[in-house]
C-alpha positions in Angstrom: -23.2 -21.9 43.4 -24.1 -18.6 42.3 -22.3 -15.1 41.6 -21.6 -12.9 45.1 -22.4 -9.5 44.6 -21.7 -6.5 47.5 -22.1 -2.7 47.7 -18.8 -1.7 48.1 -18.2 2.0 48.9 -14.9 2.9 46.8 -13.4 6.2 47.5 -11.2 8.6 45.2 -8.4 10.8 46.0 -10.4 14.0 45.7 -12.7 13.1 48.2 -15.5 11.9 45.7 -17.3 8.7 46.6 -20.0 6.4 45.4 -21.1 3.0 46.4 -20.4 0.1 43.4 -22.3 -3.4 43.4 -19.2 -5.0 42.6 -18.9 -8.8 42.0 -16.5 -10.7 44.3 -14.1 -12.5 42.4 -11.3 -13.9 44.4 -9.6 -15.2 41.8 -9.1 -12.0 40.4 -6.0 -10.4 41.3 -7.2 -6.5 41.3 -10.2 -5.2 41.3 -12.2 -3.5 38.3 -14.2 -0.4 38.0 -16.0 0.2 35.5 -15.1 3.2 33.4 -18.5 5.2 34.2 -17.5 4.6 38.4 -13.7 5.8 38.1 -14.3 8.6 35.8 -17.4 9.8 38.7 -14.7 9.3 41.3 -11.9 11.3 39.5 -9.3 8.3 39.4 -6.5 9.1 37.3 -4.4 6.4 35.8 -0.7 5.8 37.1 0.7 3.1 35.0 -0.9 0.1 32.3 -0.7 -3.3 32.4 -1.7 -6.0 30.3 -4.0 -8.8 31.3 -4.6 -12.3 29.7 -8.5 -13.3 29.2 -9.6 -17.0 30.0 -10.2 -17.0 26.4 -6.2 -16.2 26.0 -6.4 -12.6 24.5 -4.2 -10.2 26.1 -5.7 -6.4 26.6 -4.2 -3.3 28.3 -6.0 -1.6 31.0 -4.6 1.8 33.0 -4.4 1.1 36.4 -4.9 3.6 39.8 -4.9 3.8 43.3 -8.3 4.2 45.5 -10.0 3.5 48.8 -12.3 0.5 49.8 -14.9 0.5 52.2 -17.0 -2.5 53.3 -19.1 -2.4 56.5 -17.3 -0.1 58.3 -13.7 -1.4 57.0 -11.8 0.5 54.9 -8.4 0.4 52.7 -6.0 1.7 49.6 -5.7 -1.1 46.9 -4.9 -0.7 43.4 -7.9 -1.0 40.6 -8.2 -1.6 37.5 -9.6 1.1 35.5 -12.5 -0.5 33.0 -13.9 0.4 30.3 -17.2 0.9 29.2 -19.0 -2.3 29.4 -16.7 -3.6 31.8 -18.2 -5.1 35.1 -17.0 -4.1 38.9 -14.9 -6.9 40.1 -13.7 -7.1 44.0 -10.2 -8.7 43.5 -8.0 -10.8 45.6 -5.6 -7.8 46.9 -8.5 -5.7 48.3 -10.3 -8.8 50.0 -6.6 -9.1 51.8 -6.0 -5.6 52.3 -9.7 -5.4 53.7 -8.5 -8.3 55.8 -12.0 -10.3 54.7 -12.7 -13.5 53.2 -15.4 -15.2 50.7 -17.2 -17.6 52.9 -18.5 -19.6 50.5 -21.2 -21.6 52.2 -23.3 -18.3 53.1 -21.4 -16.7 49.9 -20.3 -13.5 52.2 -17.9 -11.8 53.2 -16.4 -12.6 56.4 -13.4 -11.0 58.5 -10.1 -12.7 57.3 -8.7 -14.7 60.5 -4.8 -12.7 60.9 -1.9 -14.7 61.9 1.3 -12.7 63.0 4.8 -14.6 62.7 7.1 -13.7 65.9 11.1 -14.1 65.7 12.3 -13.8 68.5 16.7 -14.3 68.7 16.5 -15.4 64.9 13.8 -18.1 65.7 10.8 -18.4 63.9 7.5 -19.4 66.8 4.6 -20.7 66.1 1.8 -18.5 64.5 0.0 -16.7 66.7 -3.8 -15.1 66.1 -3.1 -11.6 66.1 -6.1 -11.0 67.8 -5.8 -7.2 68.8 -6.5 -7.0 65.1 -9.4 -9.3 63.9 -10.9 -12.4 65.9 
């Protein structure tokens, strides 16, 4: 199967915008931008975190806060802040906080089907579709 690619509009907290082709990588936990994208937006770093390769090195990489928009959806999830060279990866968290899926057959993304958990008296119910948020 081949790579999934989608033009992601990513937003920073000054207002400044641009649209990424960012690869979808779910099993990426964060995203990435490139260091060329965050530095246009005006993303700051707020903290670093190391990351472990497939190859086993472990690197550092500052880490922010921005907005994701996708066909009309949009959300806050944290992203990696790359470095030159570096290629724009659409993580795990912001799939979930986009509420979308990789459907793999079409290789696009898709909304996420929601299921809301309802305790009623201390008893769990069965899931329900929250439907008054996705189909």
């Amino acid at each position: 199967m081949g790579l999934v690619h989608v033009p992601m509009l990513v937003k920073g907290t000054r207002g400044r915008s641009r649209t990424v082709r960012m690869l979808v990588d779910s099993g990426a936990v964060w995203s990435l931008l490139p260091e060329v994208d965050w530095k246009a937006l005006g993303l700051k770093p707020s903290r670093t975190c190391e990351f472990a390769l497939a190859d086993g090195t472990v690197i550092a990489r500052a880490i922010s806060d921005c907005r994701f928009c996708y066909e009309g959806i949009e959300a806050p999830s944290p992203v990696i802040l790359g470095e030159a060279g570096d290629v724009a990866l659409v993580g795990a968290v912001t799939l979930e906080s986009l509420a979308l899926v990789l459907n793999p057959f079409d290789r696009s993304l898709k909304p996420m089907r929601l299921l809301l958990m309802q305790l009623r008296g201390g008893n769990c119910t069965r899931p329900q579709s929250a439907s008054l948020l996705h189909a």
